[in-house]
RONUVEX-672310 format. One line per 2 residues: number of its first residue (from 1); their letters; for each residue x, y, z of C-alpha. Coordinates in nm, 2 decimals. Example, Ala and Ser with C-alpha at 12.3 -4.5 7.8 and 13.67 -1.06 7.14 Angstrom:
2
1> AS> 1.23,-0.45,0.78  1.37,-0.11,0.71 $
# end
This chain:
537
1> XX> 15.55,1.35,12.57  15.18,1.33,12.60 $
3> XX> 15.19,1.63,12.83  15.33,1.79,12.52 $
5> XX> 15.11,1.69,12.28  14.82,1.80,12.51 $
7> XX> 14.94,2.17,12.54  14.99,2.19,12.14 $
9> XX> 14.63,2.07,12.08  14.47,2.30,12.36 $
11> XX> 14.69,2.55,12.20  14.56,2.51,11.86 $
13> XX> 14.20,2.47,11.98  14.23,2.82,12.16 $
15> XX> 14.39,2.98,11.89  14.09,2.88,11.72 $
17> XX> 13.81,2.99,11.95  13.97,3.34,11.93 $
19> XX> 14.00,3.31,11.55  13.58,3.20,11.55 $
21> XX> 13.50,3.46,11.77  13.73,3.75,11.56 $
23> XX> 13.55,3.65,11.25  13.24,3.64,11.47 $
25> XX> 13.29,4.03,11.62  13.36,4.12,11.23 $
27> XX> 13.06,4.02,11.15  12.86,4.09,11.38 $
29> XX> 13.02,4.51,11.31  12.98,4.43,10.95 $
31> XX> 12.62,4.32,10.99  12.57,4.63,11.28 $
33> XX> 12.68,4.88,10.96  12.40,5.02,10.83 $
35> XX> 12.37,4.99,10.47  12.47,5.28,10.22 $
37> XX> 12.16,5.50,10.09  12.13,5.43,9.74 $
39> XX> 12.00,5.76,9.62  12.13,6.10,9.78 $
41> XX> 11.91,6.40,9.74  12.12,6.74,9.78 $
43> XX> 11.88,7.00,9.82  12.01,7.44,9.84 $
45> XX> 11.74,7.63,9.92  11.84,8.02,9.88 $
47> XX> 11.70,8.25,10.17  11.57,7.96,10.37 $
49> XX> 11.46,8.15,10.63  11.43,7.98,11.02 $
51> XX> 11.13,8.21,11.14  10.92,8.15,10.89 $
53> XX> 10.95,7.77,10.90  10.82,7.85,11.26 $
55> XX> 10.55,8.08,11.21  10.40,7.84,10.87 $
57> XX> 10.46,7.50,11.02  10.10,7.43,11.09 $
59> XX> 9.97,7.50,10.72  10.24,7.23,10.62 $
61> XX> 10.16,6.91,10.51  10.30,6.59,10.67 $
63> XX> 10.53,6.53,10.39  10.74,6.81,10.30 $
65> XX> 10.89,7.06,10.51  10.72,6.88,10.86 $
67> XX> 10.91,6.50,10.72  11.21,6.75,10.74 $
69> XX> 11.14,6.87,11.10  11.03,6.56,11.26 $
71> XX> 11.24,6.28,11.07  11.54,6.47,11.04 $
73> XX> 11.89,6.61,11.19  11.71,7.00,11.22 $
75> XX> 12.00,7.29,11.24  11.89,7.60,11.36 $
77> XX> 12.15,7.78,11.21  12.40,7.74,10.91 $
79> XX> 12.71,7.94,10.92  12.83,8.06,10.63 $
81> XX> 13.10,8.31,10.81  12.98,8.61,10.60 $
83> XX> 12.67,8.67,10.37  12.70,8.49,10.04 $
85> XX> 12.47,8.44,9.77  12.38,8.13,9.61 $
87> XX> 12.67,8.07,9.41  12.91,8.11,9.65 $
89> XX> 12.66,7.90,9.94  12.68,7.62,9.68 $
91> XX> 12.97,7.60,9.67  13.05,7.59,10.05 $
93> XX> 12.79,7.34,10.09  12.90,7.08,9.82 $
95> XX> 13.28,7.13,9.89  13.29,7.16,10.22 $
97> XX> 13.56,7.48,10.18  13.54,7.83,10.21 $
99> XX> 13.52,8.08,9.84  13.88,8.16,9.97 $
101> XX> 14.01,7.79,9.89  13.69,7.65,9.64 $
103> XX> 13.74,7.99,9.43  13.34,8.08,9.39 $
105> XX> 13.31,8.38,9.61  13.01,8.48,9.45 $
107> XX> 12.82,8.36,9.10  12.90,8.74,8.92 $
109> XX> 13.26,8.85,8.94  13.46,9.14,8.81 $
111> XX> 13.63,9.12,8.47  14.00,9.39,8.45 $
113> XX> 14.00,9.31,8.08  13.69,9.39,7.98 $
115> XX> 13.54,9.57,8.23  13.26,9.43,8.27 $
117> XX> 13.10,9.13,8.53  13.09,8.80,8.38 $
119> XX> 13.00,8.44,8.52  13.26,8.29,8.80 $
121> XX> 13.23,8.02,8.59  13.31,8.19,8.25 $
123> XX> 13.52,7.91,8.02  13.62,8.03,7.67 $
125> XX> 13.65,7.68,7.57  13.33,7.54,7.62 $
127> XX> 12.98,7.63,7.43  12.63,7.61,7.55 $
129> XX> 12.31,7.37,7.43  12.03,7.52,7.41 $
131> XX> 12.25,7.86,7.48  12.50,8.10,7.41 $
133> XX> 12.68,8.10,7.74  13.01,7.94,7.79 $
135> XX> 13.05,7.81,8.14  13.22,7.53,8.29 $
137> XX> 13.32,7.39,8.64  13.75,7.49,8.52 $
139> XX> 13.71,7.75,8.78  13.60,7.59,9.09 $
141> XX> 13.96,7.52,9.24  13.81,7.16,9.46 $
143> XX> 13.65,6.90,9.43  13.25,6.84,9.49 $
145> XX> 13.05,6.59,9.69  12.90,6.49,9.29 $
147> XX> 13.30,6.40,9.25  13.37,6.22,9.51 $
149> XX> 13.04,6.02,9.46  13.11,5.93,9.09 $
151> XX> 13.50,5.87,9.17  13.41,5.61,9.44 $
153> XX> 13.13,5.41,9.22  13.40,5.39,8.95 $
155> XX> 13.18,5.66,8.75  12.86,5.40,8.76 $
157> XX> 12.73,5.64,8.99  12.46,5.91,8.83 $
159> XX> 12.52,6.27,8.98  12.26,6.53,8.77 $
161> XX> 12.22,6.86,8.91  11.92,7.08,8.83 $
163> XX> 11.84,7.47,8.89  11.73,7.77,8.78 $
165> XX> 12.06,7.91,8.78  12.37,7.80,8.59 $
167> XX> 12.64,7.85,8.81  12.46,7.69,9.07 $
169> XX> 12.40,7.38,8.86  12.71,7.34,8.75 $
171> XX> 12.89,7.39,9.13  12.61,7.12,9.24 $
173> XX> 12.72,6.87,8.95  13.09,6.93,8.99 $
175> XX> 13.36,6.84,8.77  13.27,6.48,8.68 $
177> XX> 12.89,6.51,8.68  12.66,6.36,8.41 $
179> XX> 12.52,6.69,8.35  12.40,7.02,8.49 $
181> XX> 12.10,7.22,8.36  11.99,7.59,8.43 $
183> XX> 11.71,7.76,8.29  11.85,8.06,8.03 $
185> XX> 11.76,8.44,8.15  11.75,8.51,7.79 $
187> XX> 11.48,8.24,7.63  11.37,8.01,7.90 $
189> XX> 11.48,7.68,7.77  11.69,7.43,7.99 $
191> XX> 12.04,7.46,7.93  12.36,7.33,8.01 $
193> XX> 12.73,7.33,7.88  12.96,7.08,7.65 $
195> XX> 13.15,7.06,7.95  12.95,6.75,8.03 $
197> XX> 12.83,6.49,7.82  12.54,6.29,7.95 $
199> XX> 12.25,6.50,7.77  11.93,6.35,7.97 $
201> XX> 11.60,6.36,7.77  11.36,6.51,8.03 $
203> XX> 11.46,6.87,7.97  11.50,6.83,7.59 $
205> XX> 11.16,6.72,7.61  11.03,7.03,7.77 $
207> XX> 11.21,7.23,7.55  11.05,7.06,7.24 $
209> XX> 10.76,7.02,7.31  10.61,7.22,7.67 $
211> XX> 10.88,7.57,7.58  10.84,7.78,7.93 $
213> XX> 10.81,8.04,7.61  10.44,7.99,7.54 $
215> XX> 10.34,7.84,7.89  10.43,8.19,8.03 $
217> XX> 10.20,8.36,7.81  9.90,8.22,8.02 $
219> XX> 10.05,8.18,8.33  9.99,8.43,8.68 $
221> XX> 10.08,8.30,9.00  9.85,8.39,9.22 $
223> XX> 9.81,8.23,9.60  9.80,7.87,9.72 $
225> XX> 9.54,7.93,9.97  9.31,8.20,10.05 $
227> XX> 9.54,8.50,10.22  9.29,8.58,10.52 $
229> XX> 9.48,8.22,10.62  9.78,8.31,10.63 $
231> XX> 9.93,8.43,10.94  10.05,8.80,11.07 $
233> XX> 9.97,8.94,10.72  9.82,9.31,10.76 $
235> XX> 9.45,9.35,10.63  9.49,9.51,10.32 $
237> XX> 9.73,9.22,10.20  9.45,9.01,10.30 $
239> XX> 9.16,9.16,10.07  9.35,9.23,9.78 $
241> XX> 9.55,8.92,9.70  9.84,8.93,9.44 $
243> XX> 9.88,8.83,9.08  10.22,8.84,8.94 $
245> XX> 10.23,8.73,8.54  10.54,8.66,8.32 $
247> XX> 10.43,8.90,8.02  10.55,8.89,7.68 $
249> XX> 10.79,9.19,7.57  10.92,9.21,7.93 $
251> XX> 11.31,9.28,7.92  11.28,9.11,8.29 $
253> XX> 11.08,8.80,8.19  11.25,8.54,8.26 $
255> XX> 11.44,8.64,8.56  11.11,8.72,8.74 $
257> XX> 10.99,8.36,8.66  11.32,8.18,8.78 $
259> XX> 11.27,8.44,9.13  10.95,8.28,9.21 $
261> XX> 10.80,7.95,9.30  10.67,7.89,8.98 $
263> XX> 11.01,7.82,8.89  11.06,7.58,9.16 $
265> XX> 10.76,7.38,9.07  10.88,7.32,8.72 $
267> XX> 11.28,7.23,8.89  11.11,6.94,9.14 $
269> XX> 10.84,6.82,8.79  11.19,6.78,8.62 $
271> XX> 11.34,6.60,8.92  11.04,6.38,8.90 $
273> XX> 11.14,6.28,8.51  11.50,6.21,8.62 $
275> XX> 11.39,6.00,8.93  11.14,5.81,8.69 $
277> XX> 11.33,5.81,8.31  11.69,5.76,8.48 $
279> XX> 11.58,5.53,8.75  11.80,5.68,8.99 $
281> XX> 11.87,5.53,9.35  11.74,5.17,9.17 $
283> XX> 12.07,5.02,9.06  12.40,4.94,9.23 $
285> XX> 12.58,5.20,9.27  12.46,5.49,9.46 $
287> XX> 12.30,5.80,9.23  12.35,6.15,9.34 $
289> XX> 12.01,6.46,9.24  12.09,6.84,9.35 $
291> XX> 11.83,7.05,9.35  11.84,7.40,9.36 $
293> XX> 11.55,7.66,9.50  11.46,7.97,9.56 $
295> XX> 11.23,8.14,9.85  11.42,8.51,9.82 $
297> XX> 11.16,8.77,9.86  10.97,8.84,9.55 $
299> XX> 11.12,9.17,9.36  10.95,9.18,9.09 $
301> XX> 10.61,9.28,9.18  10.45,9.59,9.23 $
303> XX> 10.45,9.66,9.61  10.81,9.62,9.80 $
305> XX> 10.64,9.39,10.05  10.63,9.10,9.89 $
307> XX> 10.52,8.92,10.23  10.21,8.74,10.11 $
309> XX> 10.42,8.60,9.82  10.70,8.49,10.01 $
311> XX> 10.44,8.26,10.24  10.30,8.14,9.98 $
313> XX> 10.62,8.05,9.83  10.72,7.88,10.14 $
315> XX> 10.38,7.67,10.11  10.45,7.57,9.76 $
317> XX> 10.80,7.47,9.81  10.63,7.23,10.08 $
319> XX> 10.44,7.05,9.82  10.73,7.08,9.57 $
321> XX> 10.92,6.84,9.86  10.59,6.63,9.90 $
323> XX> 10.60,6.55,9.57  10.98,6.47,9.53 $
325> XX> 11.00,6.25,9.83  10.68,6.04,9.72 $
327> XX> 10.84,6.02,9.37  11.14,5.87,9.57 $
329> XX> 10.92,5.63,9.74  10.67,5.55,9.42 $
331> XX> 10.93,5.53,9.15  11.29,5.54,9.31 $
333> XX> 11.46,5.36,9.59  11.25,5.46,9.89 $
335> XX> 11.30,5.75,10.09  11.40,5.42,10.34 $
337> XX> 11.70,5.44,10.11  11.79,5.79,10.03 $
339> XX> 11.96,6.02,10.23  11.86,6.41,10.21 $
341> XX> 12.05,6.68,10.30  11.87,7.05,10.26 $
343> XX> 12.10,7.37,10.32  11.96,7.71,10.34 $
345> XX> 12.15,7.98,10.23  12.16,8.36,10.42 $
347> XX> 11.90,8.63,10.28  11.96,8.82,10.03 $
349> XX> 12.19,9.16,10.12  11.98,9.37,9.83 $
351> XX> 11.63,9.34,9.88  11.34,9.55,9.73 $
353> XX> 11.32,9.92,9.82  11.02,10.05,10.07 $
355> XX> 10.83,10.25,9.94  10.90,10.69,9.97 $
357> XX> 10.60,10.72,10.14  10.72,10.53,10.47 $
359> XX> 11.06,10.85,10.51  11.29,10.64,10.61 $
361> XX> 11.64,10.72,10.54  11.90,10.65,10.29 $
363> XX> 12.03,10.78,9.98  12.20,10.65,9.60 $
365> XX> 12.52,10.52,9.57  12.64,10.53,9.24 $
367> XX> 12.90,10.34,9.12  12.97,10.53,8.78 $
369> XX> 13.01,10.83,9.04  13.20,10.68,9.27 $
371> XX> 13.49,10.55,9.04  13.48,10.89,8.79 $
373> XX> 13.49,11.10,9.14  13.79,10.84,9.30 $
375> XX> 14.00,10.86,8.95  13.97,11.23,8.97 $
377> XX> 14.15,11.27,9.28  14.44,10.97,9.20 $
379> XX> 14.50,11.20,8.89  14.53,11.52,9.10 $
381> XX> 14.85,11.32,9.27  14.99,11.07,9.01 $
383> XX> 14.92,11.20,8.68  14.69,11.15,8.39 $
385> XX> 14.56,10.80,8.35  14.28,10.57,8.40 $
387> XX> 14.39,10.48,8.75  14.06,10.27,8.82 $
389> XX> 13.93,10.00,8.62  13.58,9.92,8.76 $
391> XX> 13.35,9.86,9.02  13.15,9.57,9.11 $
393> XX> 12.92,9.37,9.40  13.10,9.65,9.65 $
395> XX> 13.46,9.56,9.52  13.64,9.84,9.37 $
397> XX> 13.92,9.71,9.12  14.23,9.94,9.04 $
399> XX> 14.41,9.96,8.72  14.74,9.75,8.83 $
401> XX> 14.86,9.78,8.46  14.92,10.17,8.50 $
403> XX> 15.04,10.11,8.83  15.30,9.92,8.76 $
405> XX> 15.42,10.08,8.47  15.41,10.46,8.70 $
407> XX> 15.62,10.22,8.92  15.33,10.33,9.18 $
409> XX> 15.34,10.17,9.52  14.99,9.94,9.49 $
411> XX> 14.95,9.89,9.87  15.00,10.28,9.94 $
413> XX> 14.74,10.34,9.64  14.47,10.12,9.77 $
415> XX> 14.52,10.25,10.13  14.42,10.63,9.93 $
417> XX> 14.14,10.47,9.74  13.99,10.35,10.07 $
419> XX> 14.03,10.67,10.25  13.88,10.89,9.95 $
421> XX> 13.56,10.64,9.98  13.48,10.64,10.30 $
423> XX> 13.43,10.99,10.28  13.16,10.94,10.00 $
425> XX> 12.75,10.97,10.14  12.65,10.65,10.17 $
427> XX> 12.93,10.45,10.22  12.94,10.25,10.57 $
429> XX> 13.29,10.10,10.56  13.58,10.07,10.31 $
431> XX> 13.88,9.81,10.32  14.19,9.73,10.12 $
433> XX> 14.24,9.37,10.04  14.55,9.42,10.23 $
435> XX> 14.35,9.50,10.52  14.13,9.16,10.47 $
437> XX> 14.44,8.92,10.40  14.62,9.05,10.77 $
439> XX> 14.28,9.00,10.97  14.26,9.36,11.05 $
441> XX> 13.97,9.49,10.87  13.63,9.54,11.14 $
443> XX> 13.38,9.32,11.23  13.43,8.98,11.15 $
445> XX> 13.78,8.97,10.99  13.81,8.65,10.98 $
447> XX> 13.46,8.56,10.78  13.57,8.88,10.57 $
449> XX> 13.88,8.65,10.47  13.75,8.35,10.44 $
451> XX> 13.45,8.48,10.19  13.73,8.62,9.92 $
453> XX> 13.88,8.44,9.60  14.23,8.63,9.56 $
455> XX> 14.26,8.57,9.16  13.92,8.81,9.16 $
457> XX> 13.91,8.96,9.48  13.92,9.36,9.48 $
459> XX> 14.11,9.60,9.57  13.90,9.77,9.77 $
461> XX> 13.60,9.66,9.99  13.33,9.88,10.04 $
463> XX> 13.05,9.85,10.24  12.67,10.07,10.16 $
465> XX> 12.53,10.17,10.43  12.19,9.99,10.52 $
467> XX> 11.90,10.16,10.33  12.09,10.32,10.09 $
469> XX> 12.05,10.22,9.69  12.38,10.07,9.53 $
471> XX> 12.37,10.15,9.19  12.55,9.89,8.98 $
473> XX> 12.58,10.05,8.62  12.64,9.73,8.46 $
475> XX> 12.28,9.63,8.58  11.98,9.58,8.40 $
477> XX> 11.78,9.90,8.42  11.45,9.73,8.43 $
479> XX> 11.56,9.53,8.75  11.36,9.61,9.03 $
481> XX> 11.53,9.93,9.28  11.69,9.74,9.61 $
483> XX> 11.84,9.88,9.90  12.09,9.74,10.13 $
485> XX> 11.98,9.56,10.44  12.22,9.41,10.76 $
487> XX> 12.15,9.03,10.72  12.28,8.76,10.93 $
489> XX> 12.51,8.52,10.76  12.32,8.18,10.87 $
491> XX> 12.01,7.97,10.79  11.86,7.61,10.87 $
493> XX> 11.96,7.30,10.72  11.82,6.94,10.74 $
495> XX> 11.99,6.63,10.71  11.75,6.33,10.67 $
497> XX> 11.94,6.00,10.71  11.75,5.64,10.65 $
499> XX> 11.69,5.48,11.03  11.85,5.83,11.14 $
501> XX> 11.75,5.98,11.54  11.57,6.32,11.49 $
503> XX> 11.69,6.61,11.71  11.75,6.97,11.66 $
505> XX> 12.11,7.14,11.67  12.06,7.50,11.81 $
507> XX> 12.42,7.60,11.82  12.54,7.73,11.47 $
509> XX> 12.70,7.47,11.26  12.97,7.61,11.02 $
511> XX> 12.84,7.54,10.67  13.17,7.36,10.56 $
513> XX> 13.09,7.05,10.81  12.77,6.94,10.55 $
515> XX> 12.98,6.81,10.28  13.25,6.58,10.54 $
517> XX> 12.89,6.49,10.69  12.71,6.36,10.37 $
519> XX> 13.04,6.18,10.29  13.09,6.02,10.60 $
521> XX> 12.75,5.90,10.61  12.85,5.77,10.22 $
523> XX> 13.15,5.63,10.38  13.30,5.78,10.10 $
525> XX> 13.60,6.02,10.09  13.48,6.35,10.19 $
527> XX> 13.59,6.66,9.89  13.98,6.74,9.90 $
529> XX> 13.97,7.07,10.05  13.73,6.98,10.32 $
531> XX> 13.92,7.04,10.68  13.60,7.08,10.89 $
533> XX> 13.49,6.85,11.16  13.17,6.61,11.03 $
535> XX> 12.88,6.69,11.25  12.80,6.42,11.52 $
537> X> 12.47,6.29,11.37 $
# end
């Protein structure tokens, strides 16, 4: 009996000592589990280019771009499958899936109805402040980081997103955002749409009372630091440094401020406001800032190379970051508490024309040509009718309306449209969507497919050959004269995590994996079409 009542109380005592030391091991995990940033900085910097990061690294200063490099996660290259511009780059970045599944494969698409481009992110329903345009996040098919943040703090989570342009504002804010504000091509005011309805002072108050309007009429941007410093810059660039003004009357005035760094300058002073006026990253629940930049090459001055500008935009955008993160650390949480995440996005495909005196090949493409010359020749074999409806961004779009009442065979019409084209000077490469859907087009097939958003997707794919002019008739005529260039699809990114181990990743990263990445270092759920692996930090 007492041998009995011996076993049950070392029983009970054992059971516990493994209870205590459970609880113990819990918390001891619990207390091992670092402690979720309180501010998260999403930063998409378009063209972000890896070499010149290199070659300008030592006229950095030690808080911008170099607190990146040395403090950071450093990738090397940023996948994006295929070329995209910064639309479509936001969108990979912030949901993690390709334009394919997130529906944004670029930020212009093609319109059947009207014949004309319009915004990806045209919505009917909404209307603009401080504009005319009506945009809204309806067509981006997923859900964002921004959503995901603001779903899991119970929407007492702030997620603002700021940029010069709208679509790329309103991908960064998502669908549940406070707000999203782009700077108008048309006035220069900060805009946004009714979509949202958090309306944040800061920008109101620039548009009342500092309007980019008057501001441009004495502004030039001229360089940073004296050009003989910069490196690998020919002599002549060196003793005639640039000036590039904003002049009243230009057609192209505000789209050549929101293409250089002035522009960015103004974005990170705005970001400043928010971090200060909105005390982000200083309550509770974690706050959410994108930011979007630009460091394209400059088109809008007189000489095509644009190289001095583009350093010194590269210099400028490393005291735009100085200043952010020490507005973190002076009047947010701490850059001890805020996680950044920076995503460059590929070069631009179009870039400003060299000039005639260099002989270097190439040619005019001209779209108006192209579709007048193709709808010749489908009328020569089907009949009378406007058997093409457009062209746009090197998508041609047929007129499916006609073809299905001519009870036409679409496939067998697109497979003639792309056979007519690549005979035309000028034109590298022509594919049916058909072609792109079965994997069977060249190159990368499966980046081709990927990069597409079937409800707007083409018929026809068409690639200019490199140095030739594509001339978009539904362009601006006062925009600068590009040519087509071979670009790779990649660029770097940097993930700054608080207490985080700096290395450098110098195998490509698929651009998908920063979105599960961000949220698993949330410990949030990461956006609903996001199938990627996280990266291993």
């Amino acid at each position: 009996m007492r041998n009995a009542k011996k076993n049950r109380i070392s029983t009970s005592v054992a059971a516990i000592l493994v209870a205590a030391a459970s609880v113990a091991q819990i918390a001891a995990a619990q207390a091992a589990l670092p402690k979720r940033p309180q501010l998260v900085v999403g930063i998409l910097v378009e063209g972000l280019n890896d070499d010149y990061l290199r070659l300008l690294r030592g006229h950095f200063g030690e808080g911008g771009f170099r607190r990146l490099m040395e403090n950071g996660v450093t990738i090397s290259a940023l996948d994006y499958g295929a070329p995209l511009d910064g639309a479509a780059s936001a969108a990979v970045v912030f949901t993690g899936a390709e334009p394919y599944v997130n529906g944004v494969p670029a930020g212009m698409v093609f319109d059947p109805a009207t014949r004309r481009a319009r915004s990806v992110l045209f919505d009917a329903e909404t209307i603009g402040n401080y504009t005319g345009e009506t945009l809204s996040p309806k067509n981006l098919a997923v859900s964002t980081l921004a959503d995901e943040l603001r779903i899991d703090t119970g929407g007492l989570g702030y997620a603002y997103a700021i940029a010069a342009q709208p679509e790329q504002a309103i991908i960064m804010a998502g669908h549940a955002g406070n707000s999203a504000f782009w700077i108008t091509d048309d006035t220069g005011k900060w805009a946004t749409t009714t979509h949202y309805k958090d309306l944040p002072t800061p920008p109101q108050n620039i548009n009342h009372r500092a309007a980019l309007e008057y501001r441009l009429d004495t502004l030039s941007w001229t360089p940073l630091v004296a050009t003989d410093k910069l490196p690998d810059l020919p002599s002549y660039k060196k003793l005639y440094p640039f000036r590039q003004i904003f002049p009243r009357g230009s057609a192209t005035r505000y789209k050549a401020y929101k293409a250089s760094p002035v522009a960015n300058a103004d974005i990170t002073s705005l970001a400043e406001e928010y971090i200060k006026i909105l005390t982000l990253g200083k309550r509770e629940a974690t706050d959410m800032l994108s930011l979007g930049y630009t460091l394209h090459p400059y088109a809008y001055g007189r000489e095509a190379d644009s190289r001095a500008e583009l350093m010194d935009g590269y210099l400028r955008l490393d005291r735009d970051l100085q200043r952010l993160f020490a507005a973190i650390d002076r009047q947010g949480p701490g850059m001890d508490k805020t996680l950044v995440f920076v995503a460059g996005t590929p070069a631009a495909r179009r870039q400003r024309r060299d000039d005639d005196r260099w002989n270097l090949p190439g040619g005019e493409f001209s779209s108006r040509k192209a579709v007048s010359l193709l709808n010749m020749y489908l009328m020569a074999i089907h009949g009378n009718g406007d058997w093409v409806d457009g062209y746009h961004d090197g998508q041609l779009f047929l007129n499916r309306k006609l073809i299905k009442e001519r009870s036409k065979d679409l496939e067998a019409l697109r497979k003639e449209a792309a056979r007519f084209l690549t005979r035309m000077s000028g034109v590298r490469e022509a594919w049916t969507i058909d072609e792109i859907l079965d994997n069977t087009a060249g190159g990368n097939a499966e980046a081709m497919r990927r990069n597409i958003a079937l409800p707007v997707a083409g018929d026809v794919f068409v690639t200019v050959a490199p140095g030739w002019q594509e001339l978009d008739d539904d362009n601006d005529t006062e925009l600068p004269v590009t040519t087509v260039r071979s670009v790779l699809p990649t660029a770097p990114a940097f993930i700054l995590v608080p207490g985080g181990t700096p290395r450098t990743i110098d195998t490509p990263v698929d651009a998908r994996a920063i979105a599960p990445s961000v949220a698993g270092i949330l410990r949030i759920r990461a956006p609903n079409a996001s199938a990627t692996p996280r990266i291993r930090l």
